[in-house]
VOLOVO-736192 format. One record per residue (C-alpha): residue in three letters; x, y, z. Coordinates in steps of 0.2 Angstrom, whole numbers, plus 5000, padded with zeros to 4 digits. Each point is the difference from the previous one (the first is absolute). Example, Ala and Ser with C-alpha at 12.3 -4.5 7.8 and 13.67 -1.06 7.14 Angstrom:
BEGIN
resn:Ala, px:5062, py:4978, pz:5039
resn:Ser, px:5006, py:5017, pz:4997
REM end
This chain:
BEGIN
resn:Unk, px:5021, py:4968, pz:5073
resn:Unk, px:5007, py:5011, pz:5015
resn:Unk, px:5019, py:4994, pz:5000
resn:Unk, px:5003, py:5013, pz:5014
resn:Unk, px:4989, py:5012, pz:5009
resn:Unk, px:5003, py:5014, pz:4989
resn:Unk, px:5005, py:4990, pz:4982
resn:Unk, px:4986, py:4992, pz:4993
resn:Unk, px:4997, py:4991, pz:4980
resn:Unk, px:4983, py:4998, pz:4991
resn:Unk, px:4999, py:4989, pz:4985
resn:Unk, px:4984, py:5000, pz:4988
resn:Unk, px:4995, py:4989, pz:4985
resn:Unk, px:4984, py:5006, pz:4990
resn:Unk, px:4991, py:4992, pz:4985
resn:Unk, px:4984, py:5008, pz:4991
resn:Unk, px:4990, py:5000, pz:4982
resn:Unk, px:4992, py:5009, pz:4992
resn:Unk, px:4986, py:4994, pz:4987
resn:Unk, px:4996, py:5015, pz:4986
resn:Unk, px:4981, py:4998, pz:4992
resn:Unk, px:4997, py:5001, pz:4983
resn:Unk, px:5016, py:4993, pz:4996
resn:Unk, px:5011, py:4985, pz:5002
resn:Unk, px:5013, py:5008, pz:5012
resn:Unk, px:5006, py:4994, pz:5016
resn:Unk, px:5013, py:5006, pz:5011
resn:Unk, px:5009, py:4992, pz:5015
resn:Unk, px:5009, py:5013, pz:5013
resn:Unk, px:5013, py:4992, pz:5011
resn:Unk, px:5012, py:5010, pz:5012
resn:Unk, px:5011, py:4995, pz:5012
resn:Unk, px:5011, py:5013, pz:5014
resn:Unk, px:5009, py:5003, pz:5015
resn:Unk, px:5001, py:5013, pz:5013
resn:Unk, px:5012, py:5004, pz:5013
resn:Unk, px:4996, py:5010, pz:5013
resn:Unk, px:5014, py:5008, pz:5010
resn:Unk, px:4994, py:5010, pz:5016
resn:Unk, px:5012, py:5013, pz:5005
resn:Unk, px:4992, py:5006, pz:5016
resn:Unk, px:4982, py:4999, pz:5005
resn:Unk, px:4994, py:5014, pz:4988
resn:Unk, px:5011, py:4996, pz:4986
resn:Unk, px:5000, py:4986, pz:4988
resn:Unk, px:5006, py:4996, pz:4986
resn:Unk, px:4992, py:4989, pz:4986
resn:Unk, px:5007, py:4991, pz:4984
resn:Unk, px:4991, py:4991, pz:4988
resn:Unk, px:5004, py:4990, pz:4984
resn:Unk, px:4986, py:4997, pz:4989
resn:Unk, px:5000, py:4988, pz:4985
resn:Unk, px:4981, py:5001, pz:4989
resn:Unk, px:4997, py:4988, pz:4985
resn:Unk, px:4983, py:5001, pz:4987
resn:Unk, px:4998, py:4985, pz:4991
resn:Unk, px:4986, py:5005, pz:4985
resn:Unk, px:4991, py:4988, pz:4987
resn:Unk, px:5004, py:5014, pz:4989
resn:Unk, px:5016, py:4999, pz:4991
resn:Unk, px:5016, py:5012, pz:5004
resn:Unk, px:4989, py:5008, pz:5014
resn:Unk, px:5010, py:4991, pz:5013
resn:Unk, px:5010, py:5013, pz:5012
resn:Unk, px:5011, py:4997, pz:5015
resn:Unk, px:5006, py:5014, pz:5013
resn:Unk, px:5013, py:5000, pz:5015
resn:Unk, px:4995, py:5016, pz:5015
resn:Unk, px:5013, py:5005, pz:5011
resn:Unk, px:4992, py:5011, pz:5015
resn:Unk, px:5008, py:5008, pz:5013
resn:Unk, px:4992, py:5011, pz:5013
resn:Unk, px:5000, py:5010, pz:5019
resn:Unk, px:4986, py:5000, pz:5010
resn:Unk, px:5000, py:5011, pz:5016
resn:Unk, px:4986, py:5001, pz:5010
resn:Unk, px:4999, py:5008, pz:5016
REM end
């Protein structure tokens, strides 16, 4: 969503699975995020993201969760 010309938000929801043969596993991927995107002049922006990522496995204690902070330039001329 542009809120201004030169501030824009991105959101993002994922889900995916994953089925292993020659076993009984099955995992579920789900991530969910937000970006900001702050554009100082017309060659320089910068960008924000927060990033949340979840696996759900059949397998017992395998389940992990993350959280991914990102900041970055980009110049381009």
């Amino acid at each position: 969503h542009d809120f201004r010309r030169w501030l824009t938000a991105i959101g993002r929801f994922t889900y995916g699975t994953a089925d292993y043969r020659g076993g009984n596993r099955t995992d579920q991927t789900f991530s969910a995020s937000a970006d900001l995107i702050y554009k100082l002049s017309r060659n320089v922006w910068i960008k924000g993201q927060l990033r949340r990522d979840w696996l759900v496995s059949s397998i017992p204690n395998a389940d992990t969760a993350a959280t991914v902070v990102m900041l970055g330039v980009r110049v381009q001329n």
